[in-house]
C-alpha positions in Angstrom: 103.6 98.1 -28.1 101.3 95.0 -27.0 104.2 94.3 -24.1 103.5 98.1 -23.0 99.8 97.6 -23.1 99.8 93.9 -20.6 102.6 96.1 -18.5 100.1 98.6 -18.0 97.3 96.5 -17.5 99.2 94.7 -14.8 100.1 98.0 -13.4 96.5 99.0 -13.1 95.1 95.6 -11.7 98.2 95.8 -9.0 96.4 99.5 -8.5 92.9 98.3 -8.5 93.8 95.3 -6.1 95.4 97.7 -3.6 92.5 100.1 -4.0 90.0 97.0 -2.7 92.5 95.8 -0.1 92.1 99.9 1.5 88.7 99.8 1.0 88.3 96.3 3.0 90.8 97.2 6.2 89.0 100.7 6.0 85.5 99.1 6.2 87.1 97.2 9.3 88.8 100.1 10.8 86.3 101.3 14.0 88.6 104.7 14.3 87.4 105.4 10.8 84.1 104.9 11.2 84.5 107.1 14.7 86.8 109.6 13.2 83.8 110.3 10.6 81.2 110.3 13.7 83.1 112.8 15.1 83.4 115.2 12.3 79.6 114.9 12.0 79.4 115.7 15.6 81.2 118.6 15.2 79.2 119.8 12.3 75.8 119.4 14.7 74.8 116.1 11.8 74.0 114.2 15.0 71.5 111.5 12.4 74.7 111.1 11.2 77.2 111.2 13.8 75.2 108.3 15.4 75.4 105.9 11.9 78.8 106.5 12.0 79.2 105.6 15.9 77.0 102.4 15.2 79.2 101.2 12.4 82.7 102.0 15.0 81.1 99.7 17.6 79.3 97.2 15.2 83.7 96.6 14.5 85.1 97.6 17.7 82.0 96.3 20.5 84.3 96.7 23.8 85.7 100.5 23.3 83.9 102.3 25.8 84.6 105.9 23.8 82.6 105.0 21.3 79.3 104.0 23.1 79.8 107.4 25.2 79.7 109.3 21.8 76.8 107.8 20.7 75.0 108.6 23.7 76.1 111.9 23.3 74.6 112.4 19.9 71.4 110.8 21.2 71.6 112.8 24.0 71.0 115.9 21.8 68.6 114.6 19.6 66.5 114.3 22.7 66.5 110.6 22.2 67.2 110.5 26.2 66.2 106.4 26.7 69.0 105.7 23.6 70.8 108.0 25.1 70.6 106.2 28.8 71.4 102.6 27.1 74.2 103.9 25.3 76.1 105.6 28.3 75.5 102.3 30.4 77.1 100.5 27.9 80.0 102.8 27.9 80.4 102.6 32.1 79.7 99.1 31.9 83.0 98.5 30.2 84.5 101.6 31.8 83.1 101.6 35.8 85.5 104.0 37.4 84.8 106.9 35.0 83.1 109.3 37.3 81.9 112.0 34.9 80.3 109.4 32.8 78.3 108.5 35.9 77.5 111.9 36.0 76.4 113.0 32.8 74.1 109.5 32.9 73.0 111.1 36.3 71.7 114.4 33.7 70.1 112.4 31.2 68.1 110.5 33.9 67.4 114.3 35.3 65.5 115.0 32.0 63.8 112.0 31.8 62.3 112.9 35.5 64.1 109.8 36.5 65.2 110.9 39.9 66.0 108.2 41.7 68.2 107.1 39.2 69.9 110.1 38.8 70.3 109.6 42.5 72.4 106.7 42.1 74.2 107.7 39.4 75.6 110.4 42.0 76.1 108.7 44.6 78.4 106.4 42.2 80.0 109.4 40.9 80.8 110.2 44.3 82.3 106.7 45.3 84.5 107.0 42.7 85.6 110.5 43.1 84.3 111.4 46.9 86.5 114.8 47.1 84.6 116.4 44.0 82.4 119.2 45.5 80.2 119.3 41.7 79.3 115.6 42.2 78.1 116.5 45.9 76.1 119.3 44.3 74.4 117.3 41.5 73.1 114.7 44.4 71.9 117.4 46.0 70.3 118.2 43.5 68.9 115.0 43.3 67.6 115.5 46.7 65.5 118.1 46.1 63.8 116.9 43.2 62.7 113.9 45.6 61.5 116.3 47.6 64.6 114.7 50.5 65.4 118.3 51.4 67.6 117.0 54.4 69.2 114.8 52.6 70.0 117.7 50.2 71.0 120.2 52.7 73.4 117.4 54.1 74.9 116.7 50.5 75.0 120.6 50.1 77.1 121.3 53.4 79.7 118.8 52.0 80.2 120.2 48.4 80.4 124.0 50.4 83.5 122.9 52.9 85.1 121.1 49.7 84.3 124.3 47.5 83.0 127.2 50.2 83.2 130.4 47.3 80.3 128.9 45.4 77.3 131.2 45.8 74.9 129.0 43.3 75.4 125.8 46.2 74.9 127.9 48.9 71.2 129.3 47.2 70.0 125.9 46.6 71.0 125.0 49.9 69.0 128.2 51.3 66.0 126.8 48.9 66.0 123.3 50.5 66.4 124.9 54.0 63.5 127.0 53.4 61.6 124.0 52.3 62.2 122.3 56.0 60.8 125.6 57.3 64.8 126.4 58.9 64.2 130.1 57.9 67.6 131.0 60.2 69.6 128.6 58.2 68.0 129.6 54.8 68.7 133.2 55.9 72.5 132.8 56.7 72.7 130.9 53.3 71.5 133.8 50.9 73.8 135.8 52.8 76.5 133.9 51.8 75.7 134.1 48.4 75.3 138.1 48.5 78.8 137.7 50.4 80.3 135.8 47.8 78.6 137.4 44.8 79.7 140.9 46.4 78.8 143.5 44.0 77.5 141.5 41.4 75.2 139.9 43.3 71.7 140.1 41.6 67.8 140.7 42.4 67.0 137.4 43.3 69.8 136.8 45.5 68.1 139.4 47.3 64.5 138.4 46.8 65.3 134.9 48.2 66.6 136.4 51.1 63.7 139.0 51.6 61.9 136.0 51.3 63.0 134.0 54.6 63.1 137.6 56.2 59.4 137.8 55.4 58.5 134.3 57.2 60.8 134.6 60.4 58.1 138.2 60.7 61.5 140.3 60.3 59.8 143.0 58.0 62.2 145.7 58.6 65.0 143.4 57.1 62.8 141.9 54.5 61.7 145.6 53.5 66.2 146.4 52.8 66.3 142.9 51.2 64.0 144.1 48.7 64.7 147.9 48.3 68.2 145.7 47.3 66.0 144.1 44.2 64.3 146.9 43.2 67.5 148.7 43.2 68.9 146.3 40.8 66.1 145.3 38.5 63.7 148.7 39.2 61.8 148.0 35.8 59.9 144.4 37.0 57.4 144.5 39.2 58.5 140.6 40.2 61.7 142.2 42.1 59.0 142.7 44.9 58.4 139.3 45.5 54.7 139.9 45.7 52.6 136.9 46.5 50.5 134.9 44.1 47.2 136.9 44.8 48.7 140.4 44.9 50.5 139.8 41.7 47.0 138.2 39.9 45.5 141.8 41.1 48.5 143.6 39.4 48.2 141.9 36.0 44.6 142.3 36.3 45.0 145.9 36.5 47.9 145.9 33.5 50.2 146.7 36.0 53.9 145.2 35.7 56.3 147.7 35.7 56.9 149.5 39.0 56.9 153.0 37.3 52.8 152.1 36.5 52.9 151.4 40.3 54.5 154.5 41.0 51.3 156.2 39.3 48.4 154.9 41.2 47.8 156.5 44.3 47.0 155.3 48.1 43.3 155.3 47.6 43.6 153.5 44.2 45.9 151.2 45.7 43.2 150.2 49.0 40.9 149.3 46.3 42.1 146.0 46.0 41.1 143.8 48.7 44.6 142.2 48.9 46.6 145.2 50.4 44.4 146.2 53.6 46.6 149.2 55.0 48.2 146.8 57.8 49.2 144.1 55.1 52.7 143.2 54.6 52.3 143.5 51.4 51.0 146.5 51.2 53.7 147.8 53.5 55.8 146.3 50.5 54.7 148.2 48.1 54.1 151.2 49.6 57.8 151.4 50.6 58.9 150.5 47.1 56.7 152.8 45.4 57.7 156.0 47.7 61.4 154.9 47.5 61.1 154.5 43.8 59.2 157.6 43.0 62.0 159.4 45.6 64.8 158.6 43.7 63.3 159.6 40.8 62.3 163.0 41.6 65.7 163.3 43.1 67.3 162.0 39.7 65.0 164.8 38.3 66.9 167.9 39.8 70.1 166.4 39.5 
């Protein structure tokens, strides 16, 4: 009996002595400690996703993964500046990772840190120059900096690497509209209508009612918009009113085009922003009479 007994105690101190020795290489395992970061992270416990991320580099300091996570979780804590020092760390071990460069390029966007985010880009770029989203993002950039031919230049080379996608070709329209190139901002929201075919939506057509309005082509601008009405007929905004005619409107409780329908010419002339040879006036008399057309033709059919 008393050998059984000091057999068994051996047995357990053999157990307990392992148990330590898996608690000790566990404690100095960095995949654990990253493993658990990334079940937190999957679970949205970002507070804890970044404690565990800490601990993984605290063991492991030169794996560039883990520094990217943690900037990650900051990242979507809105801790953007942790975020920021935690993605350079990771691309300062691991340079030629392009979307790292990137998604530091977003972070810096947030932060209003466009010059940055500039960079980051144009690294992105020299690592990867045949990407067309990279050339997009700088674009991007661009704009923000208010360098719209610098962003219509970084726009024209992300459209010949990827030419079907109508969301580069509107911000390219936006930043040729802001150099007052109304031709070129014109033939680039009709490439978006092009490529977005039928499901193409009001402001595709607003934007381009928009440069039809300031090269004086009325006629055109007039179709563009009938366009947005026709697809968003409830919102008084698919008219692309200017700031003062639309300050009338919500003055007047006006913001659904069937209220507009209901006022009359006369009521209309009140307001001293649509004199009778106003564009906008034009505007909405055209909308109004096509709108309340179609709806009395709806009516007997």
């Amino acid at each position: 009996m008393l050998i059984e007994i000091q057999n068994n105690k051996i047995a357990l101190n053999k157990l307990i002595n392992t148990y330590d020795t898996l608690i000790q290489q566990i404690d100095k395992n960095a995949f654990y400690y990253f493993s658990k970061g990334e079940n937190y992270r999957n679970n949205c416990d970002f507070e804890k996703a970044i404690n565990a991320y800490k601990r993984s580099i605290d063991i492991d300091p030169d794996c560039a993964k883990y520094y990217f996570c943690l900037g990650y979780a900051y990242d979507k804590l809105g801790r953007y500046e942790d975020a920021v020092n935690a993605y350079k760390s990771a691309i300062k071990i691991e340079p030629d990772n392009a979307g790292w460069h990137t998604i530091l390029g977003f972070v810096y966007d947030k932060l209003g840190r466009y010059e940055d985010a500039m960079n980051t880009y144009k690294s992105a770029i020299g690592i990867e120059p045949d990407n067309a989203d990279w050339h997009n993002n700088l674009g991007i950039a661009y704009v923000n900096l208010s360098c719209y031919e610098d962003a219509v230049n970084a726009f024209k080379i992300a459209i010949e690497i990827d030419p079907d996608n109508a969301c580069w070709h509107s911000i390219q329209g936006f930043a040729y509209d802001k150099l007052d190139s109304y031709e070129d901002a014109v033939n680039a929201y009709e490439n978006v209508i092009e490529i977005n075919q039928d499901n193409a939506n009001a402001d595709d057509y607003i934007n381009l009612g928009c440069a039809y309005d300031k090269l004086d082509r009325y006629e055109d601008a007039v179709n563009a918009y009938k366009n947005a009405i026709e697809i968003d007929s409830d919102n008084v905004d698919a008219m692309n009113l200017s700031a003062r005619a639309n300050n009338c409107l919500n003055n007047a409780n006006i913001r659904l085009i069937g209220e507009l329908c209901s006022k009359t010419e006369s009521e209309m002339l009140k307001n001293k922003n649509f004199g009778t040879k106003s564009l906008e006036y034009k505007k909405l008399k055209f909308c109004t009479s096509f709108l309340c057309l179609k709806s009395c033709t709806n009516s007997i059919y």
